[in-house]
Every structure is written in C-alpha cells, then in structure tokens.
C-alpha positions as CSV (number, residue, x, y, z in Angstrom):
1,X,-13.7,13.1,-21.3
2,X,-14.2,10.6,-18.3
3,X,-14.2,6.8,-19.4
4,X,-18.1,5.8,-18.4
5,X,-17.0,2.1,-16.4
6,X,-19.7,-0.4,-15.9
7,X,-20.4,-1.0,-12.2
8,X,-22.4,-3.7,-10.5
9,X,-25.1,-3.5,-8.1
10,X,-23.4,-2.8,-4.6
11,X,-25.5,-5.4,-2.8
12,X,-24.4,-8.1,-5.4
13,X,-21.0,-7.0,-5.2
14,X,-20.9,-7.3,-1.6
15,X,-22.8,-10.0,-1.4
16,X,-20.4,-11.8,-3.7
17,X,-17.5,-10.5,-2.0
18,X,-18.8,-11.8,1.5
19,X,-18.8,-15.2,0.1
20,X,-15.1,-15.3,-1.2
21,X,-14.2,-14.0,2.5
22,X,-16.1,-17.1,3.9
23,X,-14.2,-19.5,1.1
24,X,-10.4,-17.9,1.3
25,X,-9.4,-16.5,4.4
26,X,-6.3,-16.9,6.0
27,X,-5.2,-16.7,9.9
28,X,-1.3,-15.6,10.1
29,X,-1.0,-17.0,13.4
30,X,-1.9,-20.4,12.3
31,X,-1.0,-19.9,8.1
32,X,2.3,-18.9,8.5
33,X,5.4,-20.9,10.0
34,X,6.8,-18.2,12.0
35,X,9.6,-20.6,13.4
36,X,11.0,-21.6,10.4
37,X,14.9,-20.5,10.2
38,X,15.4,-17.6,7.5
39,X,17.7,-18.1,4.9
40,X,21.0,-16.0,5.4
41,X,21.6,-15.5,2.2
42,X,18.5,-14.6,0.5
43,X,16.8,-11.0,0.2
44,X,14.4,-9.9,1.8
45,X,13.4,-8.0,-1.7
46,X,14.1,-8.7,-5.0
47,X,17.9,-6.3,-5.5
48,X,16.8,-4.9,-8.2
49,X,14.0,-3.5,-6.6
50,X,16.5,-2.0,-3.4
51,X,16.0,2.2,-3.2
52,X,20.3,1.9,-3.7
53,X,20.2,-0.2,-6.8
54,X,22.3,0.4,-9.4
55,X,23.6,3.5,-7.1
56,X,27.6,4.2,-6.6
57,X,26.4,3.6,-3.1
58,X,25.6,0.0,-3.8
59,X,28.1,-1.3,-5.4
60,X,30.7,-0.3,-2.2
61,X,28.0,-2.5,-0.4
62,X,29.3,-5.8,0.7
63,X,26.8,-9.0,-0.3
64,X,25.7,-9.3,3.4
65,X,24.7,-5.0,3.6
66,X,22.9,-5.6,0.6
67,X,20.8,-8.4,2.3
68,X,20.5,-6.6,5.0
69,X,19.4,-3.4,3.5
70,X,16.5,-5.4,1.9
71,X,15.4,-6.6,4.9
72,X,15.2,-2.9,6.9
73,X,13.5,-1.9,3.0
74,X,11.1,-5.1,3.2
75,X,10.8,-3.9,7.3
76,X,10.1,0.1,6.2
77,X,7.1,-0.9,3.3
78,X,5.7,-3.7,5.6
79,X,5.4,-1.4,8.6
80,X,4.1,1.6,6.4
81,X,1.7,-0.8,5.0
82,X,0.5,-1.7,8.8
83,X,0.2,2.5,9.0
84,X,-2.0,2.1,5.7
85,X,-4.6,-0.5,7.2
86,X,-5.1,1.2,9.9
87,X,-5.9,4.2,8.3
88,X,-8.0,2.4,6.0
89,X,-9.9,0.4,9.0
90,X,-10.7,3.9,10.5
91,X,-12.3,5.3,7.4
92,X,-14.2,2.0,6.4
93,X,-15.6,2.2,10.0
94,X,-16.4,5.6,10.1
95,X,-18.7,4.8,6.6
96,X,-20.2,2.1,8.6
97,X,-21.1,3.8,11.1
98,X,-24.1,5.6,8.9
99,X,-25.5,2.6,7.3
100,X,-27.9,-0.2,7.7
101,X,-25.8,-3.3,9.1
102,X,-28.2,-5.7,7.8
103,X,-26.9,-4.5,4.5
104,X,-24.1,-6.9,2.7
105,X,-22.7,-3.8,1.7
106,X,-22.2,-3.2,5.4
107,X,-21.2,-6.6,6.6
108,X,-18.7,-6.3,3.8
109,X,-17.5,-3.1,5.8
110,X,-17.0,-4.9,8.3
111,X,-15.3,-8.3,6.8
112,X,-12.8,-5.9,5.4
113,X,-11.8,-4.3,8.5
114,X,-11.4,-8.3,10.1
115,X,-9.1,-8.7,7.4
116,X,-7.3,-5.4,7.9
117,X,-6.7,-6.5,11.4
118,X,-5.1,-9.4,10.8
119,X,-2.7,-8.5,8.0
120,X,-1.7,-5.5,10.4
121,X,-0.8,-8.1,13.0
122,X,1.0,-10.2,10.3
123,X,3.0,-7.0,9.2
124,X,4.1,-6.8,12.7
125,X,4.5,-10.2,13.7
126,X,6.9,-10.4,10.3
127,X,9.3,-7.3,11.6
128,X,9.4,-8.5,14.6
129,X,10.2,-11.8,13.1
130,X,13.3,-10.9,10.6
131,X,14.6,-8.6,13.8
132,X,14.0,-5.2,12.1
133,X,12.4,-2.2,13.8
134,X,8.9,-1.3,12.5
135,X,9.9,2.0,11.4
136,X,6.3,3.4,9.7
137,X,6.0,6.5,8.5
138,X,8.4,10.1,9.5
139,X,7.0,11.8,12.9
140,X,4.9,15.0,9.7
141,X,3.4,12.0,8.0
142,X,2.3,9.9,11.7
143,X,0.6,13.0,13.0
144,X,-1.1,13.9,9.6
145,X,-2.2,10.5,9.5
146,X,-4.4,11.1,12.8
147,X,-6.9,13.8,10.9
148,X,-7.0,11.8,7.3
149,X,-9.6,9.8,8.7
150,X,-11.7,12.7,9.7
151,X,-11.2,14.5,6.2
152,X,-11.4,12.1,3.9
153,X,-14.7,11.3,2.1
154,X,-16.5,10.0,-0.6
155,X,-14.7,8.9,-3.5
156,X,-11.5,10.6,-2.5
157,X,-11.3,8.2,0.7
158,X,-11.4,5.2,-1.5
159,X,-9.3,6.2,-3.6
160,X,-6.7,6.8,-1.5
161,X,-7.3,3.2,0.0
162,X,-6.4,1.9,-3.4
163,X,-3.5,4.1,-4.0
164,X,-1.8,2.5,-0.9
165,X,-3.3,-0.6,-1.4
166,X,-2.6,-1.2,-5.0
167,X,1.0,0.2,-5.2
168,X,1.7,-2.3,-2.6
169,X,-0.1,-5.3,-4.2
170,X,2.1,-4.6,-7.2
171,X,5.5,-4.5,-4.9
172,X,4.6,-7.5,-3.3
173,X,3.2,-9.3,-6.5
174,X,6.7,-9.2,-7.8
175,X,8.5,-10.5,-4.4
176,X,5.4,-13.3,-4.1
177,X,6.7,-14.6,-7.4
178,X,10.7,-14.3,-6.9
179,X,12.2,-17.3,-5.8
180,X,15.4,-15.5,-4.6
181,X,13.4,-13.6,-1.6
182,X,12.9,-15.3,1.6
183,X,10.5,-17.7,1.6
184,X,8.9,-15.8,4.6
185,X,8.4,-13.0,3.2
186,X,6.7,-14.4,0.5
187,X,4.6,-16.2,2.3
188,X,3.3,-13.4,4.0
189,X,3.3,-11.3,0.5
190,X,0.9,-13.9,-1.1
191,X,-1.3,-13.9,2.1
192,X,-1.9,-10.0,2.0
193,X,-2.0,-10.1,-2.3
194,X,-5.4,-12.5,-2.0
195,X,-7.6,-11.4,0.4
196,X,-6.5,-7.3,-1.2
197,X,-7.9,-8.8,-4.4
198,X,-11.3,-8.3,-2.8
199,X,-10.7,-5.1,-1.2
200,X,-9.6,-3.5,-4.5
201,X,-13.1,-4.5,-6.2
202,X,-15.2,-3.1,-3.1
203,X,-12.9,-0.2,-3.4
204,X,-13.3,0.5,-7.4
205,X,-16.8,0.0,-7.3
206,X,-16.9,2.8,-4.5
207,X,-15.0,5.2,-6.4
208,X,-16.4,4.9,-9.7
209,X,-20.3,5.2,-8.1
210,X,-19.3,8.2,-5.9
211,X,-17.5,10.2,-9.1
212,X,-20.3,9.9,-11.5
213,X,-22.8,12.2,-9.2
214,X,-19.4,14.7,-8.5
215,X,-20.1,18.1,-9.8
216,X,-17.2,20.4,-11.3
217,X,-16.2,21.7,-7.8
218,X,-16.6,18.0,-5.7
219,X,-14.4,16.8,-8.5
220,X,-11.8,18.7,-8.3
221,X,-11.4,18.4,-4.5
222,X,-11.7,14.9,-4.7
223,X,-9.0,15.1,-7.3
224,X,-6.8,17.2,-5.0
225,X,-7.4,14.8,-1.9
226,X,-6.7,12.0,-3.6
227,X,-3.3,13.4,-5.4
228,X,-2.3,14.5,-1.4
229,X,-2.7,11.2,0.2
230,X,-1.0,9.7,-2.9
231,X,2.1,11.6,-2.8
232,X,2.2,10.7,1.3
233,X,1.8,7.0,0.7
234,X,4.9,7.1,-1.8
235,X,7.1,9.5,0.5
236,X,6.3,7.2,3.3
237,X,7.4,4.2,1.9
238,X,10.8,4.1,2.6
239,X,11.7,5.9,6.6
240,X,15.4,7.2,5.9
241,X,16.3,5.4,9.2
242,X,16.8,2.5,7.5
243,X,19.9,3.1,6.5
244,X,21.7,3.3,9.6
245,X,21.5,-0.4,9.4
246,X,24.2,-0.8,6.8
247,X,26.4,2.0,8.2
248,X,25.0,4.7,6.2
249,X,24.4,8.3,6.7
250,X,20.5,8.7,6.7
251,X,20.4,12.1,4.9
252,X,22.9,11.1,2.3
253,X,21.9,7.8,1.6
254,X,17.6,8.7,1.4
255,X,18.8,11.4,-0.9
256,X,20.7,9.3,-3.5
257,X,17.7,6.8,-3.3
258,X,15.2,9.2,-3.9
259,X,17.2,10.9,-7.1
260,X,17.8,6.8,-8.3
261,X,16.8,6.3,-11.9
262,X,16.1,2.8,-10.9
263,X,13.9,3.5,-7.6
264,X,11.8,6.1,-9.5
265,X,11.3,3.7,-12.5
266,X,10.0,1.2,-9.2
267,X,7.7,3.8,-7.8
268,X,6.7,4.6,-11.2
269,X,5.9,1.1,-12.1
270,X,4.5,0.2,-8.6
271,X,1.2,2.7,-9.6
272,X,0.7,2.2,-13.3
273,X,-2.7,0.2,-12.8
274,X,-3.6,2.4,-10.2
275,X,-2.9,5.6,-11.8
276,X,-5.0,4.3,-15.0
277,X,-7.9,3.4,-13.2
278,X,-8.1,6.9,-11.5
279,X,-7.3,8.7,-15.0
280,X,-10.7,6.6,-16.2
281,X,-12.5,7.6,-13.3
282,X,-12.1,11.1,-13.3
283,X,-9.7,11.5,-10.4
284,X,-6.5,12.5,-12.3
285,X,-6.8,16.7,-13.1
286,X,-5.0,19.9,-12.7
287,X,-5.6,20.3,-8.8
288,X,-3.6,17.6,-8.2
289,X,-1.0,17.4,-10.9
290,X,2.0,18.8,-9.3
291,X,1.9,16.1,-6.5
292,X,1.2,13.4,-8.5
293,X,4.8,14.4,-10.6
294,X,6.2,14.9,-7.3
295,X,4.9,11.7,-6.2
296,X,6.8,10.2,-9.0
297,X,3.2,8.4,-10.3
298,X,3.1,11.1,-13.4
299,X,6.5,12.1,-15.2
C-alpha cells in the first residue's frame, strides 16, 4: 500500500523556496577561483569511489593513472550532469509554459531553470578547467535525450529530475566532504549540493501531488517512465571513453567496471534515498522492475 506523505500548499512552498533563492545563490564565475593551481597529487574523486576500484585492473594502475582516471570519472559524471540540467530546464519550461506567471509556483519555475543555467556553465567551465573533454552521454542516450522532453509528464517527469538529481547530490555529498579530492572540485560540488537542496523539495512535492490523483493505468506508466529514464541516467554516468586516458582499452576496461562489486555497491548506494522516496510514492511497481535491477538501484 502507497505511504500517504504530507505535502504543503504549492504556493507556500514556492513562495518559501523563492526566498531561499533570493538569500543563497551563488554565481560560478565570481564564487569559484578558477585560477587557483590544482593539486597534482590529489583525486579528482574519492578512489574508493573509481568505477576500477578494487579491480585487477587497478591495482596495475600507477598512482598518477589513478589520479588521472578520477579526473576523466569526475569529467564523465560532471558533463552528464550538464546533459541532466538541460534536460531538466527543457521540461521545467515546457510546465511553465501553461501556467499563470504571476504564480510563485511559476516564478519558482523559472528560478530553477536560472539556477540550472549556471551550474551547467559551472560543469563546463570545471572540464574545461581540469583539461578533460566533456564527454556526456553515448551518441543512443544524446539522441534519446532530444524527445524525453516532449514525453515526459506529470509525475513521471519529476521524478526523473530527482533520480538524476539526487543520485548526483549523494556522489557529490561524499567528494564535498573528502579532504583528499581537489579542492576545486569540491568547491564546485558544494555549490551545485545547496542550491539542489531546493530543487529536490519543489520536485518531491510535484511528484507526490501528481501520484495521488494517478489511476491504475496512469500509475503504472508513470512507473514505467520513470524506471526508463532511471536506468539511462545510471548507464550514462560513466562514457567508456574515459578510459583511453590511462591507456586502456574502452570495451574491456567499461566492462570490468560495470561487473565491479565495488562500482555497483556505489551506484547502489548513490540512489538509496531516492529509490525510497519513490517506493513511498507509488512509483516503484512491476512495469518497471526489470530496469530498475538492471539499473543496479534494485538488487
């Protein structure tokens, strides 16, 4: 039986949220010191957290490929996570389109696609920055991402905004707080973590409004969708061309990564309070069950 979650008034909620935007915002360009040296020795992710970790693979890596690994792994989630926003900015556009701007609920919208924009530009600024390519996702997953906009609805289209955005506030909570990774990379990690902290409420509220007047049949397609785009957002995290930047064969590395006991308990972790969430709501069911195990979200 579906977990009946309290909700507040949207106008309140937005209202509130609108508020917190005016209070903590940040500007990259001016926010982060993009001309500070980086640290040659320091990750660009936690190890432990590396797709090769704990692989026979890693340990014939050399100290230096292994730094340098995390900084293409740091370069393939940032740039994926640009992919996300933008997806994200379309659909939150698209809902705005139909309603009253006068509403808070619609100048919310709106805040959120401001601050959409400018973590993309921070994403890509930070790629650019470290000197890795800004891989995003493989060329199936790119050109399905130009319909998701114009299929996604509803509760399913916020829900797939939180999948992507809350598996990588989890990621990038755990680099934020690492003293080891490069102190750019946290810097731009804490950025993106605090103003997300609003865009999950919005989204949640969304979600749990639009499932409660689903019938059997709008549930279980919303279900579907939102297991669909959830096993694309993990499968694009990581572009197998990163590998070619340690000297690795793409194929046979990105297999042995994606069969690593260590990277699935990651991707397994990464969506635990995600995965809850939608299991309360009503989004977790049999349409979409064999992707979410694929996915690696479900065992």
């Amino acid at each position: 039986m579906t977990k009946v979650l309290q909700v507040n008034d949207r106008e309140k909620t937005a209202s509130r949220l609108l508020k917190s935007s005016a209070k903590n915002s940040y500007d990259p360009e001016v926010d982060i010191d993009w001309d500070a040296p980086l640290a040659q020795d320091q990750p660009y992710i936690p190890f432990h957290r590396s797709t090769l970790y704990g692989t026979r693979i890693w340990d014939r890596l050399t100290e230096q490929q292994r730094v340098e690994l995390t900084k293409h792994e740091f370069a393939s989630i940032a740039s994926n996570g640009l992919w996300f926003e933008v997806l994200l900015m379309q659909m939150l556009l698209k809902d705005f389109y139909n309603r009253d701007p006068r509403s808070n609920h619609a100048q919310y919208a709106l805040t959120e696609v401001a601050d959409e924009c400018r973590h993309s530009t921070m994403f890509a600024k930070a790629c650019d920055r470290i000197g890795a390519p800004a891989y995003g996702p493989v060329r199936i997953l790119h050109a399905g991402g130009r319909v998701l906009p114009a299929i996604l609805k509803g509760p399913s289209a916020y829900a797939s905004i939180l999948v992507a955005e809350e598996i990588l506030d989890r990621v990038q909570r755990d680099q934020m707080y690492d003293e080891r990774v490069q102190p750019l990379v946290r810097m731009v990690n804490r950025i993106h973590v605090m103003e997300e902290a609003r865009h999950v409420t919005f989204a949640r509220e969304e979600v749990t409004r639009g499932m409660r007047e689903c019938n059997a049949a709008q549930r279980a397609y919303h279900q579907f969708m939102t297991a669909l785009v959830g096993f694309c957002i993990v499968k694009a995290l990581i572009n197998p061309r990163i590998y070619k930047s340690v000297g690795l064969r793409p194929r046979d590395a990105y297999a042995a990564a994606m069969t690593n006991p260590n990277w699935l308990e990651t991707v397994r972790w990464s969506g635990e309070k995600i995965m809850a969430f939608l299991d309360e709501v009503g989004l977790i069911g049999k349409p979409g069950m064999a992707l979410w195990r694929k996915a690696g979200l479900i065992r």
